[in-house]
TORRO-457217 format. One line per 8 residues: number of its first residue (from 1); their letters; for each residue x negated, y, z negated of N, C-alpha, C. Coordinates in steps of 0.05 Angstrom, whole numbers. Layout:
<rs>
NUM	a	X Y Z X Y Z X Y Z; ...;
</rs>
This chain:
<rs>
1	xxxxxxxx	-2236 -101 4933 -2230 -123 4915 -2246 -148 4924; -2254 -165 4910 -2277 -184 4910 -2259 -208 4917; -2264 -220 4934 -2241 -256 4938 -2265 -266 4916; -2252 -280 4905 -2252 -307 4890 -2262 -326 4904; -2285 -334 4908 -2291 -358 4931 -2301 -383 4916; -2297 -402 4920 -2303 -427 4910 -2333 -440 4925; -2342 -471 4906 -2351 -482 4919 -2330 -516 4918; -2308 -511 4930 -2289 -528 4912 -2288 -549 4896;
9	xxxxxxxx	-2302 -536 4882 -2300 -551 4848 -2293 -538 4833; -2281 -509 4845 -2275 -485 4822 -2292 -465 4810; -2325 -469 4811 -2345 -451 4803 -2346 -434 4827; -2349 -414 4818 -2353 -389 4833 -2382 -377 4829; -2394 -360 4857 -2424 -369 4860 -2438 -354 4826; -2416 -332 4814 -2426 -331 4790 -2429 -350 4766; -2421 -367 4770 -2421 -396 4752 -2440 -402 4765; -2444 -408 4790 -2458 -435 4798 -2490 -421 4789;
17	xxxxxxxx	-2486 -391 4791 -2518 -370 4786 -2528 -385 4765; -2502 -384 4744 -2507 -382 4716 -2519 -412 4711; -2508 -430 4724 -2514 -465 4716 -2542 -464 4725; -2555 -450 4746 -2579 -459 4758 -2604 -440 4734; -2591 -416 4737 -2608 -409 4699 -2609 -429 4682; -2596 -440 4673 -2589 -461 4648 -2618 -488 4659; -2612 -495 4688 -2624 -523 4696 -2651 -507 4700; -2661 -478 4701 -2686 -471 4712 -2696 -474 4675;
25	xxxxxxxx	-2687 -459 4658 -2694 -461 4628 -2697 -490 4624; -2680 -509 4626 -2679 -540 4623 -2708 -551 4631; -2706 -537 4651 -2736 -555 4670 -2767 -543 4648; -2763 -517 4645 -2789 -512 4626 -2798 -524 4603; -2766 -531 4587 -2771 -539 4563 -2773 -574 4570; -2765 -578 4596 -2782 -612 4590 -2810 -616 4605; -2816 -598 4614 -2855 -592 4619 -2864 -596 4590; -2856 -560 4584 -2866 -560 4555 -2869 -584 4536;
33	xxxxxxxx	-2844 -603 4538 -2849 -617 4523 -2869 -648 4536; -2868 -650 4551 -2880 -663 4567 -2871 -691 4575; -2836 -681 4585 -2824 -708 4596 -2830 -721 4613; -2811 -738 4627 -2828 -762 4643 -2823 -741 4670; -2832 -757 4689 -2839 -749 4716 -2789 -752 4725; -2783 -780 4710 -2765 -787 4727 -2748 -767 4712; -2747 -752 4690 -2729 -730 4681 -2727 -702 4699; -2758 -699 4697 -2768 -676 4720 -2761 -675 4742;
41	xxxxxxxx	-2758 -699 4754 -2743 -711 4786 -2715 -705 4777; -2703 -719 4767 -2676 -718 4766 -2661 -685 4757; -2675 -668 4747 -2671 -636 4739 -2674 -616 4774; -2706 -626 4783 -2704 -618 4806 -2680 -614 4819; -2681 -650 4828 -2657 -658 4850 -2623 -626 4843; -2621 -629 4809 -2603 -623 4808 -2602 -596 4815; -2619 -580 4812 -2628 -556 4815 -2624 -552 4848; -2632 -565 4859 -2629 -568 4889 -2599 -570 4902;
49	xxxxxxxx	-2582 -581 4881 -2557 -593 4883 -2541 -561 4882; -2545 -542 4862 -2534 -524 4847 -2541 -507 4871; -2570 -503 4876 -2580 -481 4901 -2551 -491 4924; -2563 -510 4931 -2540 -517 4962 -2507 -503 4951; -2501 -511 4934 -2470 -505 4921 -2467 -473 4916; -2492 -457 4910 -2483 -424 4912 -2492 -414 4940; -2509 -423 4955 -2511 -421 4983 -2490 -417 4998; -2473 -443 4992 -2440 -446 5008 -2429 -426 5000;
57	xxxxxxxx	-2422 -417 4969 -2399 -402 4966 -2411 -376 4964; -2435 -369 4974 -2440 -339 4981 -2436 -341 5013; -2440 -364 5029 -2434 -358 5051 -2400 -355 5061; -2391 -368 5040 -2350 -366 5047 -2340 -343 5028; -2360 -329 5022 -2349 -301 5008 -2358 -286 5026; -2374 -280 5036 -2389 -265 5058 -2380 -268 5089; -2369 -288 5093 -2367 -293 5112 -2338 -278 5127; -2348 -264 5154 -2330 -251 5175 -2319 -262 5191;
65	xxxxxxx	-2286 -270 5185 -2269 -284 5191 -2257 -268 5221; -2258 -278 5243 -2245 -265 5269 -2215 -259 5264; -2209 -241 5267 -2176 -241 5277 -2166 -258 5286; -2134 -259 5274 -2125 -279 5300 -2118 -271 5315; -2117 -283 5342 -2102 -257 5366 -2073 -273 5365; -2061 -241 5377 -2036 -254 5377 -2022 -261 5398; -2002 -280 5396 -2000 -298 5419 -1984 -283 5436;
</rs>
């Protein structure tokens, strides 16, 4: 069974997959169209924002938690 892992904001790294699709399509269609440099910047950044945020919650889904020992 799969834990449910957050990035606590509630998206789970399949959301957060899905948002960074959306901002990678976003970013083509303002080339294509030929927005400004500070749109392009500000899409980046966010894109960068989204990467770091499914990073975390593939590393706290993945991650091998020690036993506790007992006392």
């Amino acid at each position: 069974m799969r834990r449910r892992v957050t990035d606590g904001s509630g998206s789970s790294p399949e959301q957060l997959q899905l948002k960074l699709s959306l901002l990678a399509i976003e970013r083509q269609r303002l080339r294509e169209a030929g927005r400004s440099r500070e749109l392009l910047e500000s899409n980046r950044l966010e894109i960068g924002r989204y990467q770091y945020k499914l990073s975390n919650a593939l590393i706290r889904r993945h991650l091998v938690r020690p036993a506790k020992r007992a006392a």
